[in-house]
Structures are given as C-alpha cells and as structure tokens.
mmCIF file as gemmi writes it, N, C-alpha and C atoms, coordinates in Angstrom:
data_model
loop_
_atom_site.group_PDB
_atom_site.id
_atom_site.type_symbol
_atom_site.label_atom_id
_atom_site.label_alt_id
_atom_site.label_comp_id
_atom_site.label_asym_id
_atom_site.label_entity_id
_atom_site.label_seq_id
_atom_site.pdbx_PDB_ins_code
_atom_site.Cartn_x
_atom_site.Cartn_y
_atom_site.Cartn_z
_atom_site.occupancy
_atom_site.B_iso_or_equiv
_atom_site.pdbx_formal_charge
_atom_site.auth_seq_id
_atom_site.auth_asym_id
_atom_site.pdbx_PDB_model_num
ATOM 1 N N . UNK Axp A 1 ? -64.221 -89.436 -141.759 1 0 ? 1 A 1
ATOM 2 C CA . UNK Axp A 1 ? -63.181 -89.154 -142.722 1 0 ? 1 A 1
ATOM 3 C C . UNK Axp A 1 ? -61.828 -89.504 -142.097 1 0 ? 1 A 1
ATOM 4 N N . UNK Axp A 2 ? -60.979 -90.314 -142.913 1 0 ? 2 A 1
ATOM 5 C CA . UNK Axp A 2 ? -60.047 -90.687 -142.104 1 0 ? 2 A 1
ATOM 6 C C . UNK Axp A 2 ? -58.842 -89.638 -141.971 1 0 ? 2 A 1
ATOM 7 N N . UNK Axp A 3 ? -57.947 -89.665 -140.879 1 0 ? 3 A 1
ATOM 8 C CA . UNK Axp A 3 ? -57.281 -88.558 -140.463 1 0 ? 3 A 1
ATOM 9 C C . UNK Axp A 3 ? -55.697 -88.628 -141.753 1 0 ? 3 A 1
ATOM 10 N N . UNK Axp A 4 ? -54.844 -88.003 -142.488 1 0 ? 4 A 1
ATOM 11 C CA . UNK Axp A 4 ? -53.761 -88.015 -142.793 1 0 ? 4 A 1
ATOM 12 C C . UNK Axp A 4 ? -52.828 -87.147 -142.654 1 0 ? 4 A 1
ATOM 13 N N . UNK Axp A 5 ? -51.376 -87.763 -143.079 1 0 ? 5 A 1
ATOM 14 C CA . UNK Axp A 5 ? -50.177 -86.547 -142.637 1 0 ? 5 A 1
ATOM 15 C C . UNK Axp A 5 ? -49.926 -86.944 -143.909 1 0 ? 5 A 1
ATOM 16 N N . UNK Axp A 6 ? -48.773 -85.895 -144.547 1 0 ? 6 A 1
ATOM 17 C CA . UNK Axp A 6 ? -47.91 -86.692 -146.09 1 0 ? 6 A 1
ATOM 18 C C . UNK Axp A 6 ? -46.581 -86.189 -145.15 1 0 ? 6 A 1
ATOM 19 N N . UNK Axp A 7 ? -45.868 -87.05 -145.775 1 0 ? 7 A 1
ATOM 20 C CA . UNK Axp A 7 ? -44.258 -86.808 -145.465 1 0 ? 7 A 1
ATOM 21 C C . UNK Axp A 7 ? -43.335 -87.117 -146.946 1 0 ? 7 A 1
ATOM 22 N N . UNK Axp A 8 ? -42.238 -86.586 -147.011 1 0 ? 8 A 1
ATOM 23 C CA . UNK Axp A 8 ? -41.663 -86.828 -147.968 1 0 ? 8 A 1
ATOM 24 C C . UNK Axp A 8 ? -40.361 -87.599 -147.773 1 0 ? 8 A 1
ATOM 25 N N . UNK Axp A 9 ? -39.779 -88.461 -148.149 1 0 ? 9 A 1
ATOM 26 C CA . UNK Axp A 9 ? -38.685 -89.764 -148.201 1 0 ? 9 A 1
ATOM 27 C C . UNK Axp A 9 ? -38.341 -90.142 -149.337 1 0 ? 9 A 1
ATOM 28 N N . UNK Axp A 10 ? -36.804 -89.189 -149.407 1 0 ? 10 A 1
ATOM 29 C CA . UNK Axp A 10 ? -35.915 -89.682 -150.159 1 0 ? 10 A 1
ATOM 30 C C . UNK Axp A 10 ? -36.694 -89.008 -151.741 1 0 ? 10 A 1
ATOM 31 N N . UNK Axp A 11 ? -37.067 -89.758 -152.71 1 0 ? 11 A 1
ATOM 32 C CA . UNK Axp A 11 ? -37.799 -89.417 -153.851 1 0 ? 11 A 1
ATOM 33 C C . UNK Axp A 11 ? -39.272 -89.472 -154.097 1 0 ? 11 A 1
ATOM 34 N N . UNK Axp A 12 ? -39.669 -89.592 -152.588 1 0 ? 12 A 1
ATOM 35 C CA . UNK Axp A 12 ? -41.088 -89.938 -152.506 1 0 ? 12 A 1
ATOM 36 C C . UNK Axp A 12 ? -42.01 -89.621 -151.555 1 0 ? 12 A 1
ATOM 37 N N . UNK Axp A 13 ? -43.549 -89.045 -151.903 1 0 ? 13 A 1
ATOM 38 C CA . UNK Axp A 13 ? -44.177 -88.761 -150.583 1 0 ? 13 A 1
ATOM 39 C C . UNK Axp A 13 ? -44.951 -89.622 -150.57 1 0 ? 13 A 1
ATOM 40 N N . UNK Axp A 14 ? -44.792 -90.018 -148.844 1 0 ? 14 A 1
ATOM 41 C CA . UNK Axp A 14 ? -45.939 -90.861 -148.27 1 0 ? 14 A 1
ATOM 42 C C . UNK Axp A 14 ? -46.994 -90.035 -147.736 1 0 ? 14 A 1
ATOM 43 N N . UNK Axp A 15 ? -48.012 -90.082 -148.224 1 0 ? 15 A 1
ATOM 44 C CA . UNK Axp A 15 ? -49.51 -90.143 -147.644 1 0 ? 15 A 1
ATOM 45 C C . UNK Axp A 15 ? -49.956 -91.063 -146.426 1 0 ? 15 A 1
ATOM 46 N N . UNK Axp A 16 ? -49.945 -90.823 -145.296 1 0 ? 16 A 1
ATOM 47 C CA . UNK Axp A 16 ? -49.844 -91.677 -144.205 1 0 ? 16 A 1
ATOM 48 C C . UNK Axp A 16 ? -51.357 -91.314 -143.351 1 0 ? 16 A 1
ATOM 49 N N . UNK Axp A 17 ? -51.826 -92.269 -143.599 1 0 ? 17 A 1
ATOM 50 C CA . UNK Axp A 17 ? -53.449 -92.353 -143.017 1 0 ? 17 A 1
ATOM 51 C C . UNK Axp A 17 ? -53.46 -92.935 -141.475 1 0 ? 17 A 1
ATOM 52 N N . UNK Axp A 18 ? -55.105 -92.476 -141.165 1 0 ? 18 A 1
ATOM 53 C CA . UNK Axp A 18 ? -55.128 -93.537 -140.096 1 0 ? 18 A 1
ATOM 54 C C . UNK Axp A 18 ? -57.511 -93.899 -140.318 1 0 ? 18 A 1
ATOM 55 N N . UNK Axp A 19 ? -57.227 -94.828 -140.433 1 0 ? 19 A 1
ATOM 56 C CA . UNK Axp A 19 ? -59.15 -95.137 -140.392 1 0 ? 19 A 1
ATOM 57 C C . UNK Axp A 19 ? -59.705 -95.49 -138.895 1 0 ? 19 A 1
ATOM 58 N N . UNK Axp A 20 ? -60.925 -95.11 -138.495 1 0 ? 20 A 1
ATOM 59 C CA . UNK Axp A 20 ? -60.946 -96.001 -137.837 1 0 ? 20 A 1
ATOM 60 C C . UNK Axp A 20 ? -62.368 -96.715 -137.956 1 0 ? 20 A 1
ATOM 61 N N . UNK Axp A 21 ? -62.247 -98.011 -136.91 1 0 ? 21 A 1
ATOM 62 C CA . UNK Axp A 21 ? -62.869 -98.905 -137.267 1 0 ? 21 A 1
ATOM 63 C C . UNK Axp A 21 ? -63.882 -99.205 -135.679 1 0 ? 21 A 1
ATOM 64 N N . UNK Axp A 22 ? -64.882 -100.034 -136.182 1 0 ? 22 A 1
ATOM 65 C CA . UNK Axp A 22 ? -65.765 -100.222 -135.279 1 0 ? 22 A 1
ATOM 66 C C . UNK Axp A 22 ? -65.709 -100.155 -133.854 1 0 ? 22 A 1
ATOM 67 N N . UNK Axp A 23 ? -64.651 -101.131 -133.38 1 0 ? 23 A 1
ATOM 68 C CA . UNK Axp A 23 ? -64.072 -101.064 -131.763 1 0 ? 23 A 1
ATOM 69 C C . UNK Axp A 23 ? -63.826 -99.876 -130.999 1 0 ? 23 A 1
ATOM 70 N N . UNK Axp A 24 ? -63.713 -98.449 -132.115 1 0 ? 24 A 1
ATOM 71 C CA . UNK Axp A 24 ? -62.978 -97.418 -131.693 1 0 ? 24 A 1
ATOM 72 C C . UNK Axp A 24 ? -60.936 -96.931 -131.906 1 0 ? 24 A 1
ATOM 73 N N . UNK Axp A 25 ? -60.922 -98.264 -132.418 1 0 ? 25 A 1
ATOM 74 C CA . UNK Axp A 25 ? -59.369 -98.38 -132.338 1 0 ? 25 A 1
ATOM 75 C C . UNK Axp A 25 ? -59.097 -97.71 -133.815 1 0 ? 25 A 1
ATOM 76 N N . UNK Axp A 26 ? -57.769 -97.82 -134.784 1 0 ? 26 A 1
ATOM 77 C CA . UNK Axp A 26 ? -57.664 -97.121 -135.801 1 0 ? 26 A 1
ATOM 78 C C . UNK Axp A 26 ? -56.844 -98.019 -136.651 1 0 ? 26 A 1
ATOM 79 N N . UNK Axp A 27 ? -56.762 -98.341 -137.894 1 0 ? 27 A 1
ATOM 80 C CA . UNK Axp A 27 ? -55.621 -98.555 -138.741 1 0 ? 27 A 1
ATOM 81 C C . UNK Axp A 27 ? -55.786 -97.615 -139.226 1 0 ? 27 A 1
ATOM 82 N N . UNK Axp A 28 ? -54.031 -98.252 -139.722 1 0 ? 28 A 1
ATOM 83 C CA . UNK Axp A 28 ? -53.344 -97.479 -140.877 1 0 ? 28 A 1
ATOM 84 C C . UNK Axp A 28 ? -53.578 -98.113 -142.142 1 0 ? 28 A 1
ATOM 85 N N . UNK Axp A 29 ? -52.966 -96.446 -143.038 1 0 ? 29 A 1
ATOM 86 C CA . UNK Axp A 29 ? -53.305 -96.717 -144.501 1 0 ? 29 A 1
ATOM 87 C C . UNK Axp A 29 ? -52.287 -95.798 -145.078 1 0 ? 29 A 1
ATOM 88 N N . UNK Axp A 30 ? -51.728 -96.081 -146.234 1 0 ? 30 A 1
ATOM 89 C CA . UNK Axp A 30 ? -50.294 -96.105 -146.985 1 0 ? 30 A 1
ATOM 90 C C . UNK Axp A 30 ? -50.182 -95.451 -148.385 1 0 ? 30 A 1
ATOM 91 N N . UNK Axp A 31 ? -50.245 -94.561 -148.904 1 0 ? 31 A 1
ATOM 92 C CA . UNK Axp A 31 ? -50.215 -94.476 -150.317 1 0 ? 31 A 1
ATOM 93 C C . UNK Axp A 31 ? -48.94 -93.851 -150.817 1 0 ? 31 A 1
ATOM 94 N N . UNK Axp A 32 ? -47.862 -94.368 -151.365 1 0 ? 32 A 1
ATOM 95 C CA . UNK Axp A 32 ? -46.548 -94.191 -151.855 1 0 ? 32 A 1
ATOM 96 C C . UNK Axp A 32 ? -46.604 -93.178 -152.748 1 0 ? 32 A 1
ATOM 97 N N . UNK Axp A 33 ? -46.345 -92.303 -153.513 1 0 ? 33 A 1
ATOM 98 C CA . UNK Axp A 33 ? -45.987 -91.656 -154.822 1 0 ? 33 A 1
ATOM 99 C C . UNK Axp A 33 ? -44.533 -91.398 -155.092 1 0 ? 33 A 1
ATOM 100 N N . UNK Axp A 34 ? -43.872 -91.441 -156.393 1 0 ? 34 A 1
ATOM 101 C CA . UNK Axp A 34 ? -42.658 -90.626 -156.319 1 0 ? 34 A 1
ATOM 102 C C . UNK Axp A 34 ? -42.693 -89.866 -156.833 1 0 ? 34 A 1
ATOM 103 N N . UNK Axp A 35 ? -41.575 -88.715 -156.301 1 0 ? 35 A 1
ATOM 104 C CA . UNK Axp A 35 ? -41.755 -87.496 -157.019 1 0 ? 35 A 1
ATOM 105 C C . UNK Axp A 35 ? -41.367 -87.238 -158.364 1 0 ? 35 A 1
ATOM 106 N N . UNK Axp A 36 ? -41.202 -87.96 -159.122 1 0 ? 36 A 1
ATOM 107 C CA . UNK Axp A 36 ? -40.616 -87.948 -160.328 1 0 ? 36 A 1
ATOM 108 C C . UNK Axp A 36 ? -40.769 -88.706 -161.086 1 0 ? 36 A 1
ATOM 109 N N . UNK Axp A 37 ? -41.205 -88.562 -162.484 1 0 ? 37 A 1
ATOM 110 C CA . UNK Axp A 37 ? -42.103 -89.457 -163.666 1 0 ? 37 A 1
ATOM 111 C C . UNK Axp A 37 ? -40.805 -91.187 -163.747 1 0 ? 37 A 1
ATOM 112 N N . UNK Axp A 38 ? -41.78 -91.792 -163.517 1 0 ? 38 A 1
ATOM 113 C CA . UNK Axp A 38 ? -43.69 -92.045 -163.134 1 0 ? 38 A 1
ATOM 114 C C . UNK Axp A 38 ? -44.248 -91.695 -162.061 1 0 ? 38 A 1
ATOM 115 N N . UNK Axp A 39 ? -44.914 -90.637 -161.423 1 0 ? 39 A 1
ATOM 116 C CA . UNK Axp A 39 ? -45.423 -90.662 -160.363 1 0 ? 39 A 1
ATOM 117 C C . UNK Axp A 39 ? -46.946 -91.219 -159.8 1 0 ? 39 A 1
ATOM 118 N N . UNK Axp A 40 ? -46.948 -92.388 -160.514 1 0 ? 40 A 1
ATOM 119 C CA . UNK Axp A 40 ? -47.974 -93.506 -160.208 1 0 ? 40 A 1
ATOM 120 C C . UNK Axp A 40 ? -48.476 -93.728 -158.798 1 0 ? 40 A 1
ATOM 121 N N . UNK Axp A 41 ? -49.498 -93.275 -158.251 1 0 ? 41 A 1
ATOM 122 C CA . UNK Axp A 41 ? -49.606 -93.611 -156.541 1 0 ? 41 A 1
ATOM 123 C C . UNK Axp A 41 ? -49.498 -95.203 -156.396 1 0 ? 41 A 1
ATOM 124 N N . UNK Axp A 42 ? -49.148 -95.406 -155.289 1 0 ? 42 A 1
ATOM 125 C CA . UNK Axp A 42 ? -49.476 -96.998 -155.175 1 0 ? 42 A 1
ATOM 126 C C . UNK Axp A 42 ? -49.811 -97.221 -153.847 1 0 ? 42 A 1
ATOM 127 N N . UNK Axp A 43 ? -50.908 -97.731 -153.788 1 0 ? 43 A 1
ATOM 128 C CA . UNK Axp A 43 ? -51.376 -98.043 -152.099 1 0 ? 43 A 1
ATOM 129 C C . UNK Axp A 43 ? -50.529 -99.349 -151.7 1 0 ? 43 A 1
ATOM 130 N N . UNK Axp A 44 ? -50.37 -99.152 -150.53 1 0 ? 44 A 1
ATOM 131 C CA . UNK Axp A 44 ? -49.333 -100.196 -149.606 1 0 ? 44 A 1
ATOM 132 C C . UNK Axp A 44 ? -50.118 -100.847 -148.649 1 0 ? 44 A 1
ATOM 133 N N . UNK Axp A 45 ? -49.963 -102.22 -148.793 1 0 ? 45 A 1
ATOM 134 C CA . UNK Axp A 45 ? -50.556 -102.904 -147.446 1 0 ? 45 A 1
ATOM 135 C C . UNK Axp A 45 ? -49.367 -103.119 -146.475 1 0 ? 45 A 1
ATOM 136 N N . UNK Axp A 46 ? -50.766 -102.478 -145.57 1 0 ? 46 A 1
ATOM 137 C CA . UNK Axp A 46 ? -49.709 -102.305 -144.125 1 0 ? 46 A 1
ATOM 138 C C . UNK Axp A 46 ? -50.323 -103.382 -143.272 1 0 ? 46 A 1
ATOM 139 N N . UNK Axp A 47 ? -49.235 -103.668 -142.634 1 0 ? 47 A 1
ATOM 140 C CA . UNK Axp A 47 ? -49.401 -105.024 -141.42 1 0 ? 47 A 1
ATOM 141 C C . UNK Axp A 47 ? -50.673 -104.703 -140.446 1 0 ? 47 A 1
ATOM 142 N N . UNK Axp A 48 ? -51.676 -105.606 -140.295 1 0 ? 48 A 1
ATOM 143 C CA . UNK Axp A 48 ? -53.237 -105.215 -139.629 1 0 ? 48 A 1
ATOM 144 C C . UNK Axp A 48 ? -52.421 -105.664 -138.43 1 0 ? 48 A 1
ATOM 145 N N . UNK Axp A 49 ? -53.136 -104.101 -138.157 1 0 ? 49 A 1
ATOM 146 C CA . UNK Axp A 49 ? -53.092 -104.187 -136.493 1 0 ? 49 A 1
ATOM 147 C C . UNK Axp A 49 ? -54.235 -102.875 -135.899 1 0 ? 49 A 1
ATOM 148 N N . UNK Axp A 50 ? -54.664 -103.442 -134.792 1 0 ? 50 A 1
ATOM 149 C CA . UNK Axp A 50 ? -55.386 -102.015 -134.32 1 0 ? 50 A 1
ATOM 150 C C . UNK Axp A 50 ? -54.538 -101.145 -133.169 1 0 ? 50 A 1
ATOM 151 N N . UNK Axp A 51 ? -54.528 -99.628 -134.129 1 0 ? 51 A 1
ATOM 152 C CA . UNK Axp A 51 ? -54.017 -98.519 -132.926 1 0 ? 51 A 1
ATOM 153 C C . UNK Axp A 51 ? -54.977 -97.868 -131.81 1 0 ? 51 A 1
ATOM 154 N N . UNK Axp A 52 ? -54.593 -97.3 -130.768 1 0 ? 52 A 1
ATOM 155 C CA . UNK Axp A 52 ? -55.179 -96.51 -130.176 1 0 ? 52 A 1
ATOM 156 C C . UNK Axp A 52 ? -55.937 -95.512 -130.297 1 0 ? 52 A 1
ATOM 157 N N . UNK Axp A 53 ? -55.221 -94.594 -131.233 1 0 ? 53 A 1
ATOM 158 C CA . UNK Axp A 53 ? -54.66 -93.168 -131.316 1 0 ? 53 A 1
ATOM 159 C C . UNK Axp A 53 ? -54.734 -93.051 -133.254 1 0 ? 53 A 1
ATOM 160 N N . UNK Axp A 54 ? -55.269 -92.043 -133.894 1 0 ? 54 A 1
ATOM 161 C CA . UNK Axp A 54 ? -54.535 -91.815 -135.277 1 0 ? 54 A 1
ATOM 162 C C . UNK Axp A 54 ? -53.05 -91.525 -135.606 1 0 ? 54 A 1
ATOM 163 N N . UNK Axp A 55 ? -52.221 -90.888 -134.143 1 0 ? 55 A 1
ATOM 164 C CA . UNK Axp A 55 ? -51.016 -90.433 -134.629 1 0 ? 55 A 1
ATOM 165 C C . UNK Axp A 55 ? -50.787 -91.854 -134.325 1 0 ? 55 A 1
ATOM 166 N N . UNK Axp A 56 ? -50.621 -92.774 -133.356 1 0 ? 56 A 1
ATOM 167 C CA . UNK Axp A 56 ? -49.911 -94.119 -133.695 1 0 ? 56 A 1
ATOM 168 C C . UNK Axp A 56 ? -50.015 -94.598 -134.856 1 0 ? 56 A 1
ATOM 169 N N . UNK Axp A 57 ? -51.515 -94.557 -135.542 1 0 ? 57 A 1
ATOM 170 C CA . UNK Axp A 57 ? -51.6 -95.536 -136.814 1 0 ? 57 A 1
ATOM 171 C C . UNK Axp A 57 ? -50.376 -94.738 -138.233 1 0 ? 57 A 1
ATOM 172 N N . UNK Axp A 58 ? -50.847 -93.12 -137.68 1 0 ? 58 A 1
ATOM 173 C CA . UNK Axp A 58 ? -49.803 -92.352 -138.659 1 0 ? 58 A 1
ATOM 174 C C . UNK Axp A 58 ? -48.498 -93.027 -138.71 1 0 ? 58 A 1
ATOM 175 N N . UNK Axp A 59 ? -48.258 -92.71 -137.413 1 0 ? 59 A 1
ATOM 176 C CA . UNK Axp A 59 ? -46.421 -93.232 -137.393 1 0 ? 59 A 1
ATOM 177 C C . UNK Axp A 59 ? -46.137 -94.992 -137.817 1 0 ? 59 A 1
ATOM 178 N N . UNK Axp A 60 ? -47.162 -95.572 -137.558 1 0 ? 60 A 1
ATOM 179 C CA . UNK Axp A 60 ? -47.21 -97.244 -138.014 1 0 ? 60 A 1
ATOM 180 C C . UNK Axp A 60 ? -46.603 -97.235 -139.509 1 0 ? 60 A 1
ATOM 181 N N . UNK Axp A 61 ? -47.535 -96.674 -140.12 1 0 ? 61 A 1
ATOM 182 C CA . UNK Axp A 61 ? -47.569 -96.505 -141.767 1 0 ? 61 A 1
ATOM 183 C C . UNK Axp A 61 ? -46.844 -95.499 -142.212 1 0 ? 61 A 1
ATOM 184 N N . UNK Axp A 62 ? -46.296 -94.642 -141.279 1 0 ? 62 A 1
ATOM 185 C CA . UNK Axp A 62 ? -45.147 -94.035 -141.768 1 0 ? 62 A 1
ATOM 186 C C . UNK Axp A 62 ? -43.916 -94.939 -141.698 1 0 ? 62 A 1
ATOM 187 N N . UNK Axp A 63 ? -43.511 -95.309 -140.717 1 0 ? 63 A 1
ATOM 188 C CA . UNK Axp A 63 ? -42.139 -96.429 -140.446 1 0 ? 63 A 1
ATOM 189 C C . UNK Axp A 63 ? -42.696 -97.673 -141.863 1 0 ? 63 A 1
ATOM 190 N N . UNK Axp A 64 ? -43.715 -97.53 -142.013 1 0 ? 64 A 1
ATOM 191 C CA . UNK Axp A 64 ? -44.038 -98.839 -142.901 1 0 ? 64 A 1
ATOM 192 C C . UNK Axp A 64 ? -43.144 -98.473 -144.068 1 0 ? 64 A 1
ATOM 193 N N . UNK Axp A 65 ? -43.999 -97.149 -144.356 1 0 ? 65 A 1
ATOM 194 C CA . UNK Axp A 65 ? -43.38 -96.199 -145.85 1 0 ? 65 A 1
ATOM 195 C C . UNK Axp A 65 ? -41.864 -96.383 -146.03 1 0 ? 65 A 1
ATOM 196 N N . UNK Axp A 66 ? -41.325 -95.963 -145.074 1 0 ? 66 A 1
ATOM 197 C CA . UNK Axp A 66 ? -39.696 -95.897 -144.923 1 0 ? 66 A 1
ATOM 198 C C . UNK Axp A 66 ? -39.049 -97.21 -145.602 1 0 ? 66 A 1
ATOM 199 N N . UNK Axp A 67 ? -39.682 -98.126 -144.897 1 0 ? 67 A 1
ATOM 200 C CA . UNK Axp A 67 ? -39.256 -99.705 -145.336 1 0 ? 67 A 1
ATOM 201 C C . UNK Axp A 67 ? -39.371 -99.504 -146.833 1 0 ? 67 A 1
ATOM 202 N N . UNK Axp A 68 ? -40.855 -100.011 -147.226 1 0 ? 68 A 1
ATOM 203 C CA . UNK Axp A 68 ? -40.743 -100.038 -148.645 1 0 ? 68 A 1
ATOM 204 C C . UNK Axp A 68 ? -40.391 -99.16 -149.603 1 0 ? 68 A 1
ATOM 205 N N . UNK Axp A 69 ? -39.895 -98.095 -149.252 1 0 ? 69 A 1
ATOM 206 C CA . UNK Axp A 69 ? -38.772 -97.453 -150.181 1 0 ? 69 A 1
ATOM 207 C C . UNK Axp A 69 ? -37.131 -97.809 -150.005 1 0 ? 69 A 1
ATOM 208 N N . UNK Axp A 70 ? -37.019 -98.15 -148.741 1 0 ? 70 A 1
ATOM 209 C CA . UNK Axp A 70 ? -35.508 -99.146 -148.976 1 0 ? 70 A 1
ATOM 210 C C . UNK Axp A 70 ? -35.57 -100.476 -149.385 1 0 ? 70 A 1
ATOM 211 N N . UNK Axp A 71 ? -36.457 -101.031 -149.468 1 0 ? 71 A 1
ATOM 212 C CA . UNK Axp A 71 ? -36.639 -102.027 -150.525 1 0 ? 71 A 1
ATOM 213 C C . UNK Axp A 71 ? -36.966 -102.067 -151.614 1 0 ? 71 A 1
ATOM 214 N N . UNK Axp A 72 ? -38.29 -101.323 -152.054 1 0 ? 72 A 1
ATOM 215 C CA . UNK Axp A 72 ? -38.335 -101.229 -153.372 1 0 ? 72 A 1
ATOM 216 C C . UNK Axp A 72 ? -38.495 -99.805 -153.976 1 0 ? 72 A 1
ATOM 217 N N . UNK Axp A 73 ? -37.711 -98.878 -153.352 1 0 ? 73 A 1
ATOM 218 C CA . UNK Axp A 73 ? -37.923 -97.894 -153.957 1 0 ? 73 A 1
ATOM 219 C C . UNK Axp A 73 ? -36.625 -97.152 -154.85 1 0 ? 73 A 1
C-alpha cells in the first residue's frame, strides 16, 4: 500500500504519495484537489525518477504540487 501525506497550498490540498517499485526504490504520486467548487481531483504526472526513501518521494511530489499550482492553479 503506498505510503501518503496531504498538505494544503494556497486553495488546494495535495495528496502526496510515494509507491514503491521492484528495485526497492520509490516514486512519487500527485493528486491535486481544490478546496473550493469545483473540487475535481486531478492526478499529476510527476517527473520519473527513483527515490530512496518514501519521505523523499513525498517531498519530490510535494515541491512538484507547489509548482503546478503557481502555474496552473
């Protein structure tokens, strides 16, 4: 089961995952919501990379989150 944190930014909580995968290593995984109608989830592709650790992949896809709400949020 993959590990998550939520954080909240600005008008929106990120759901900030981490999976992991065969090697032992972990990605991240992204799911946007805002808090306020429409609160449509939207999963985010995050840049593949393999972490160590779940809190790295957390914080990966958290800094990810941050971005795409100053861009498109």
């Amino acid at each position: 089961m993959p590990a998550t944190k939520t954080f909240r930014h600005q008008d929106y909580e990120l759901i900030c995952g981490a999976k992991a995968i065969d090697s032992g290593k972990f990605v991240p995984t992204l799911v946007v919501s805002k808090q306020v109608w429409p609160t449509r989830p939207r999963v985010i592709a995050v840049e593949k990379a393999d972490y160590e650790t779940e809190d790295v992949a957390i914080d990966a896809a958290y800094t990810q989150g941050v971005v795409w709400v100053q861009n498109f949020g």
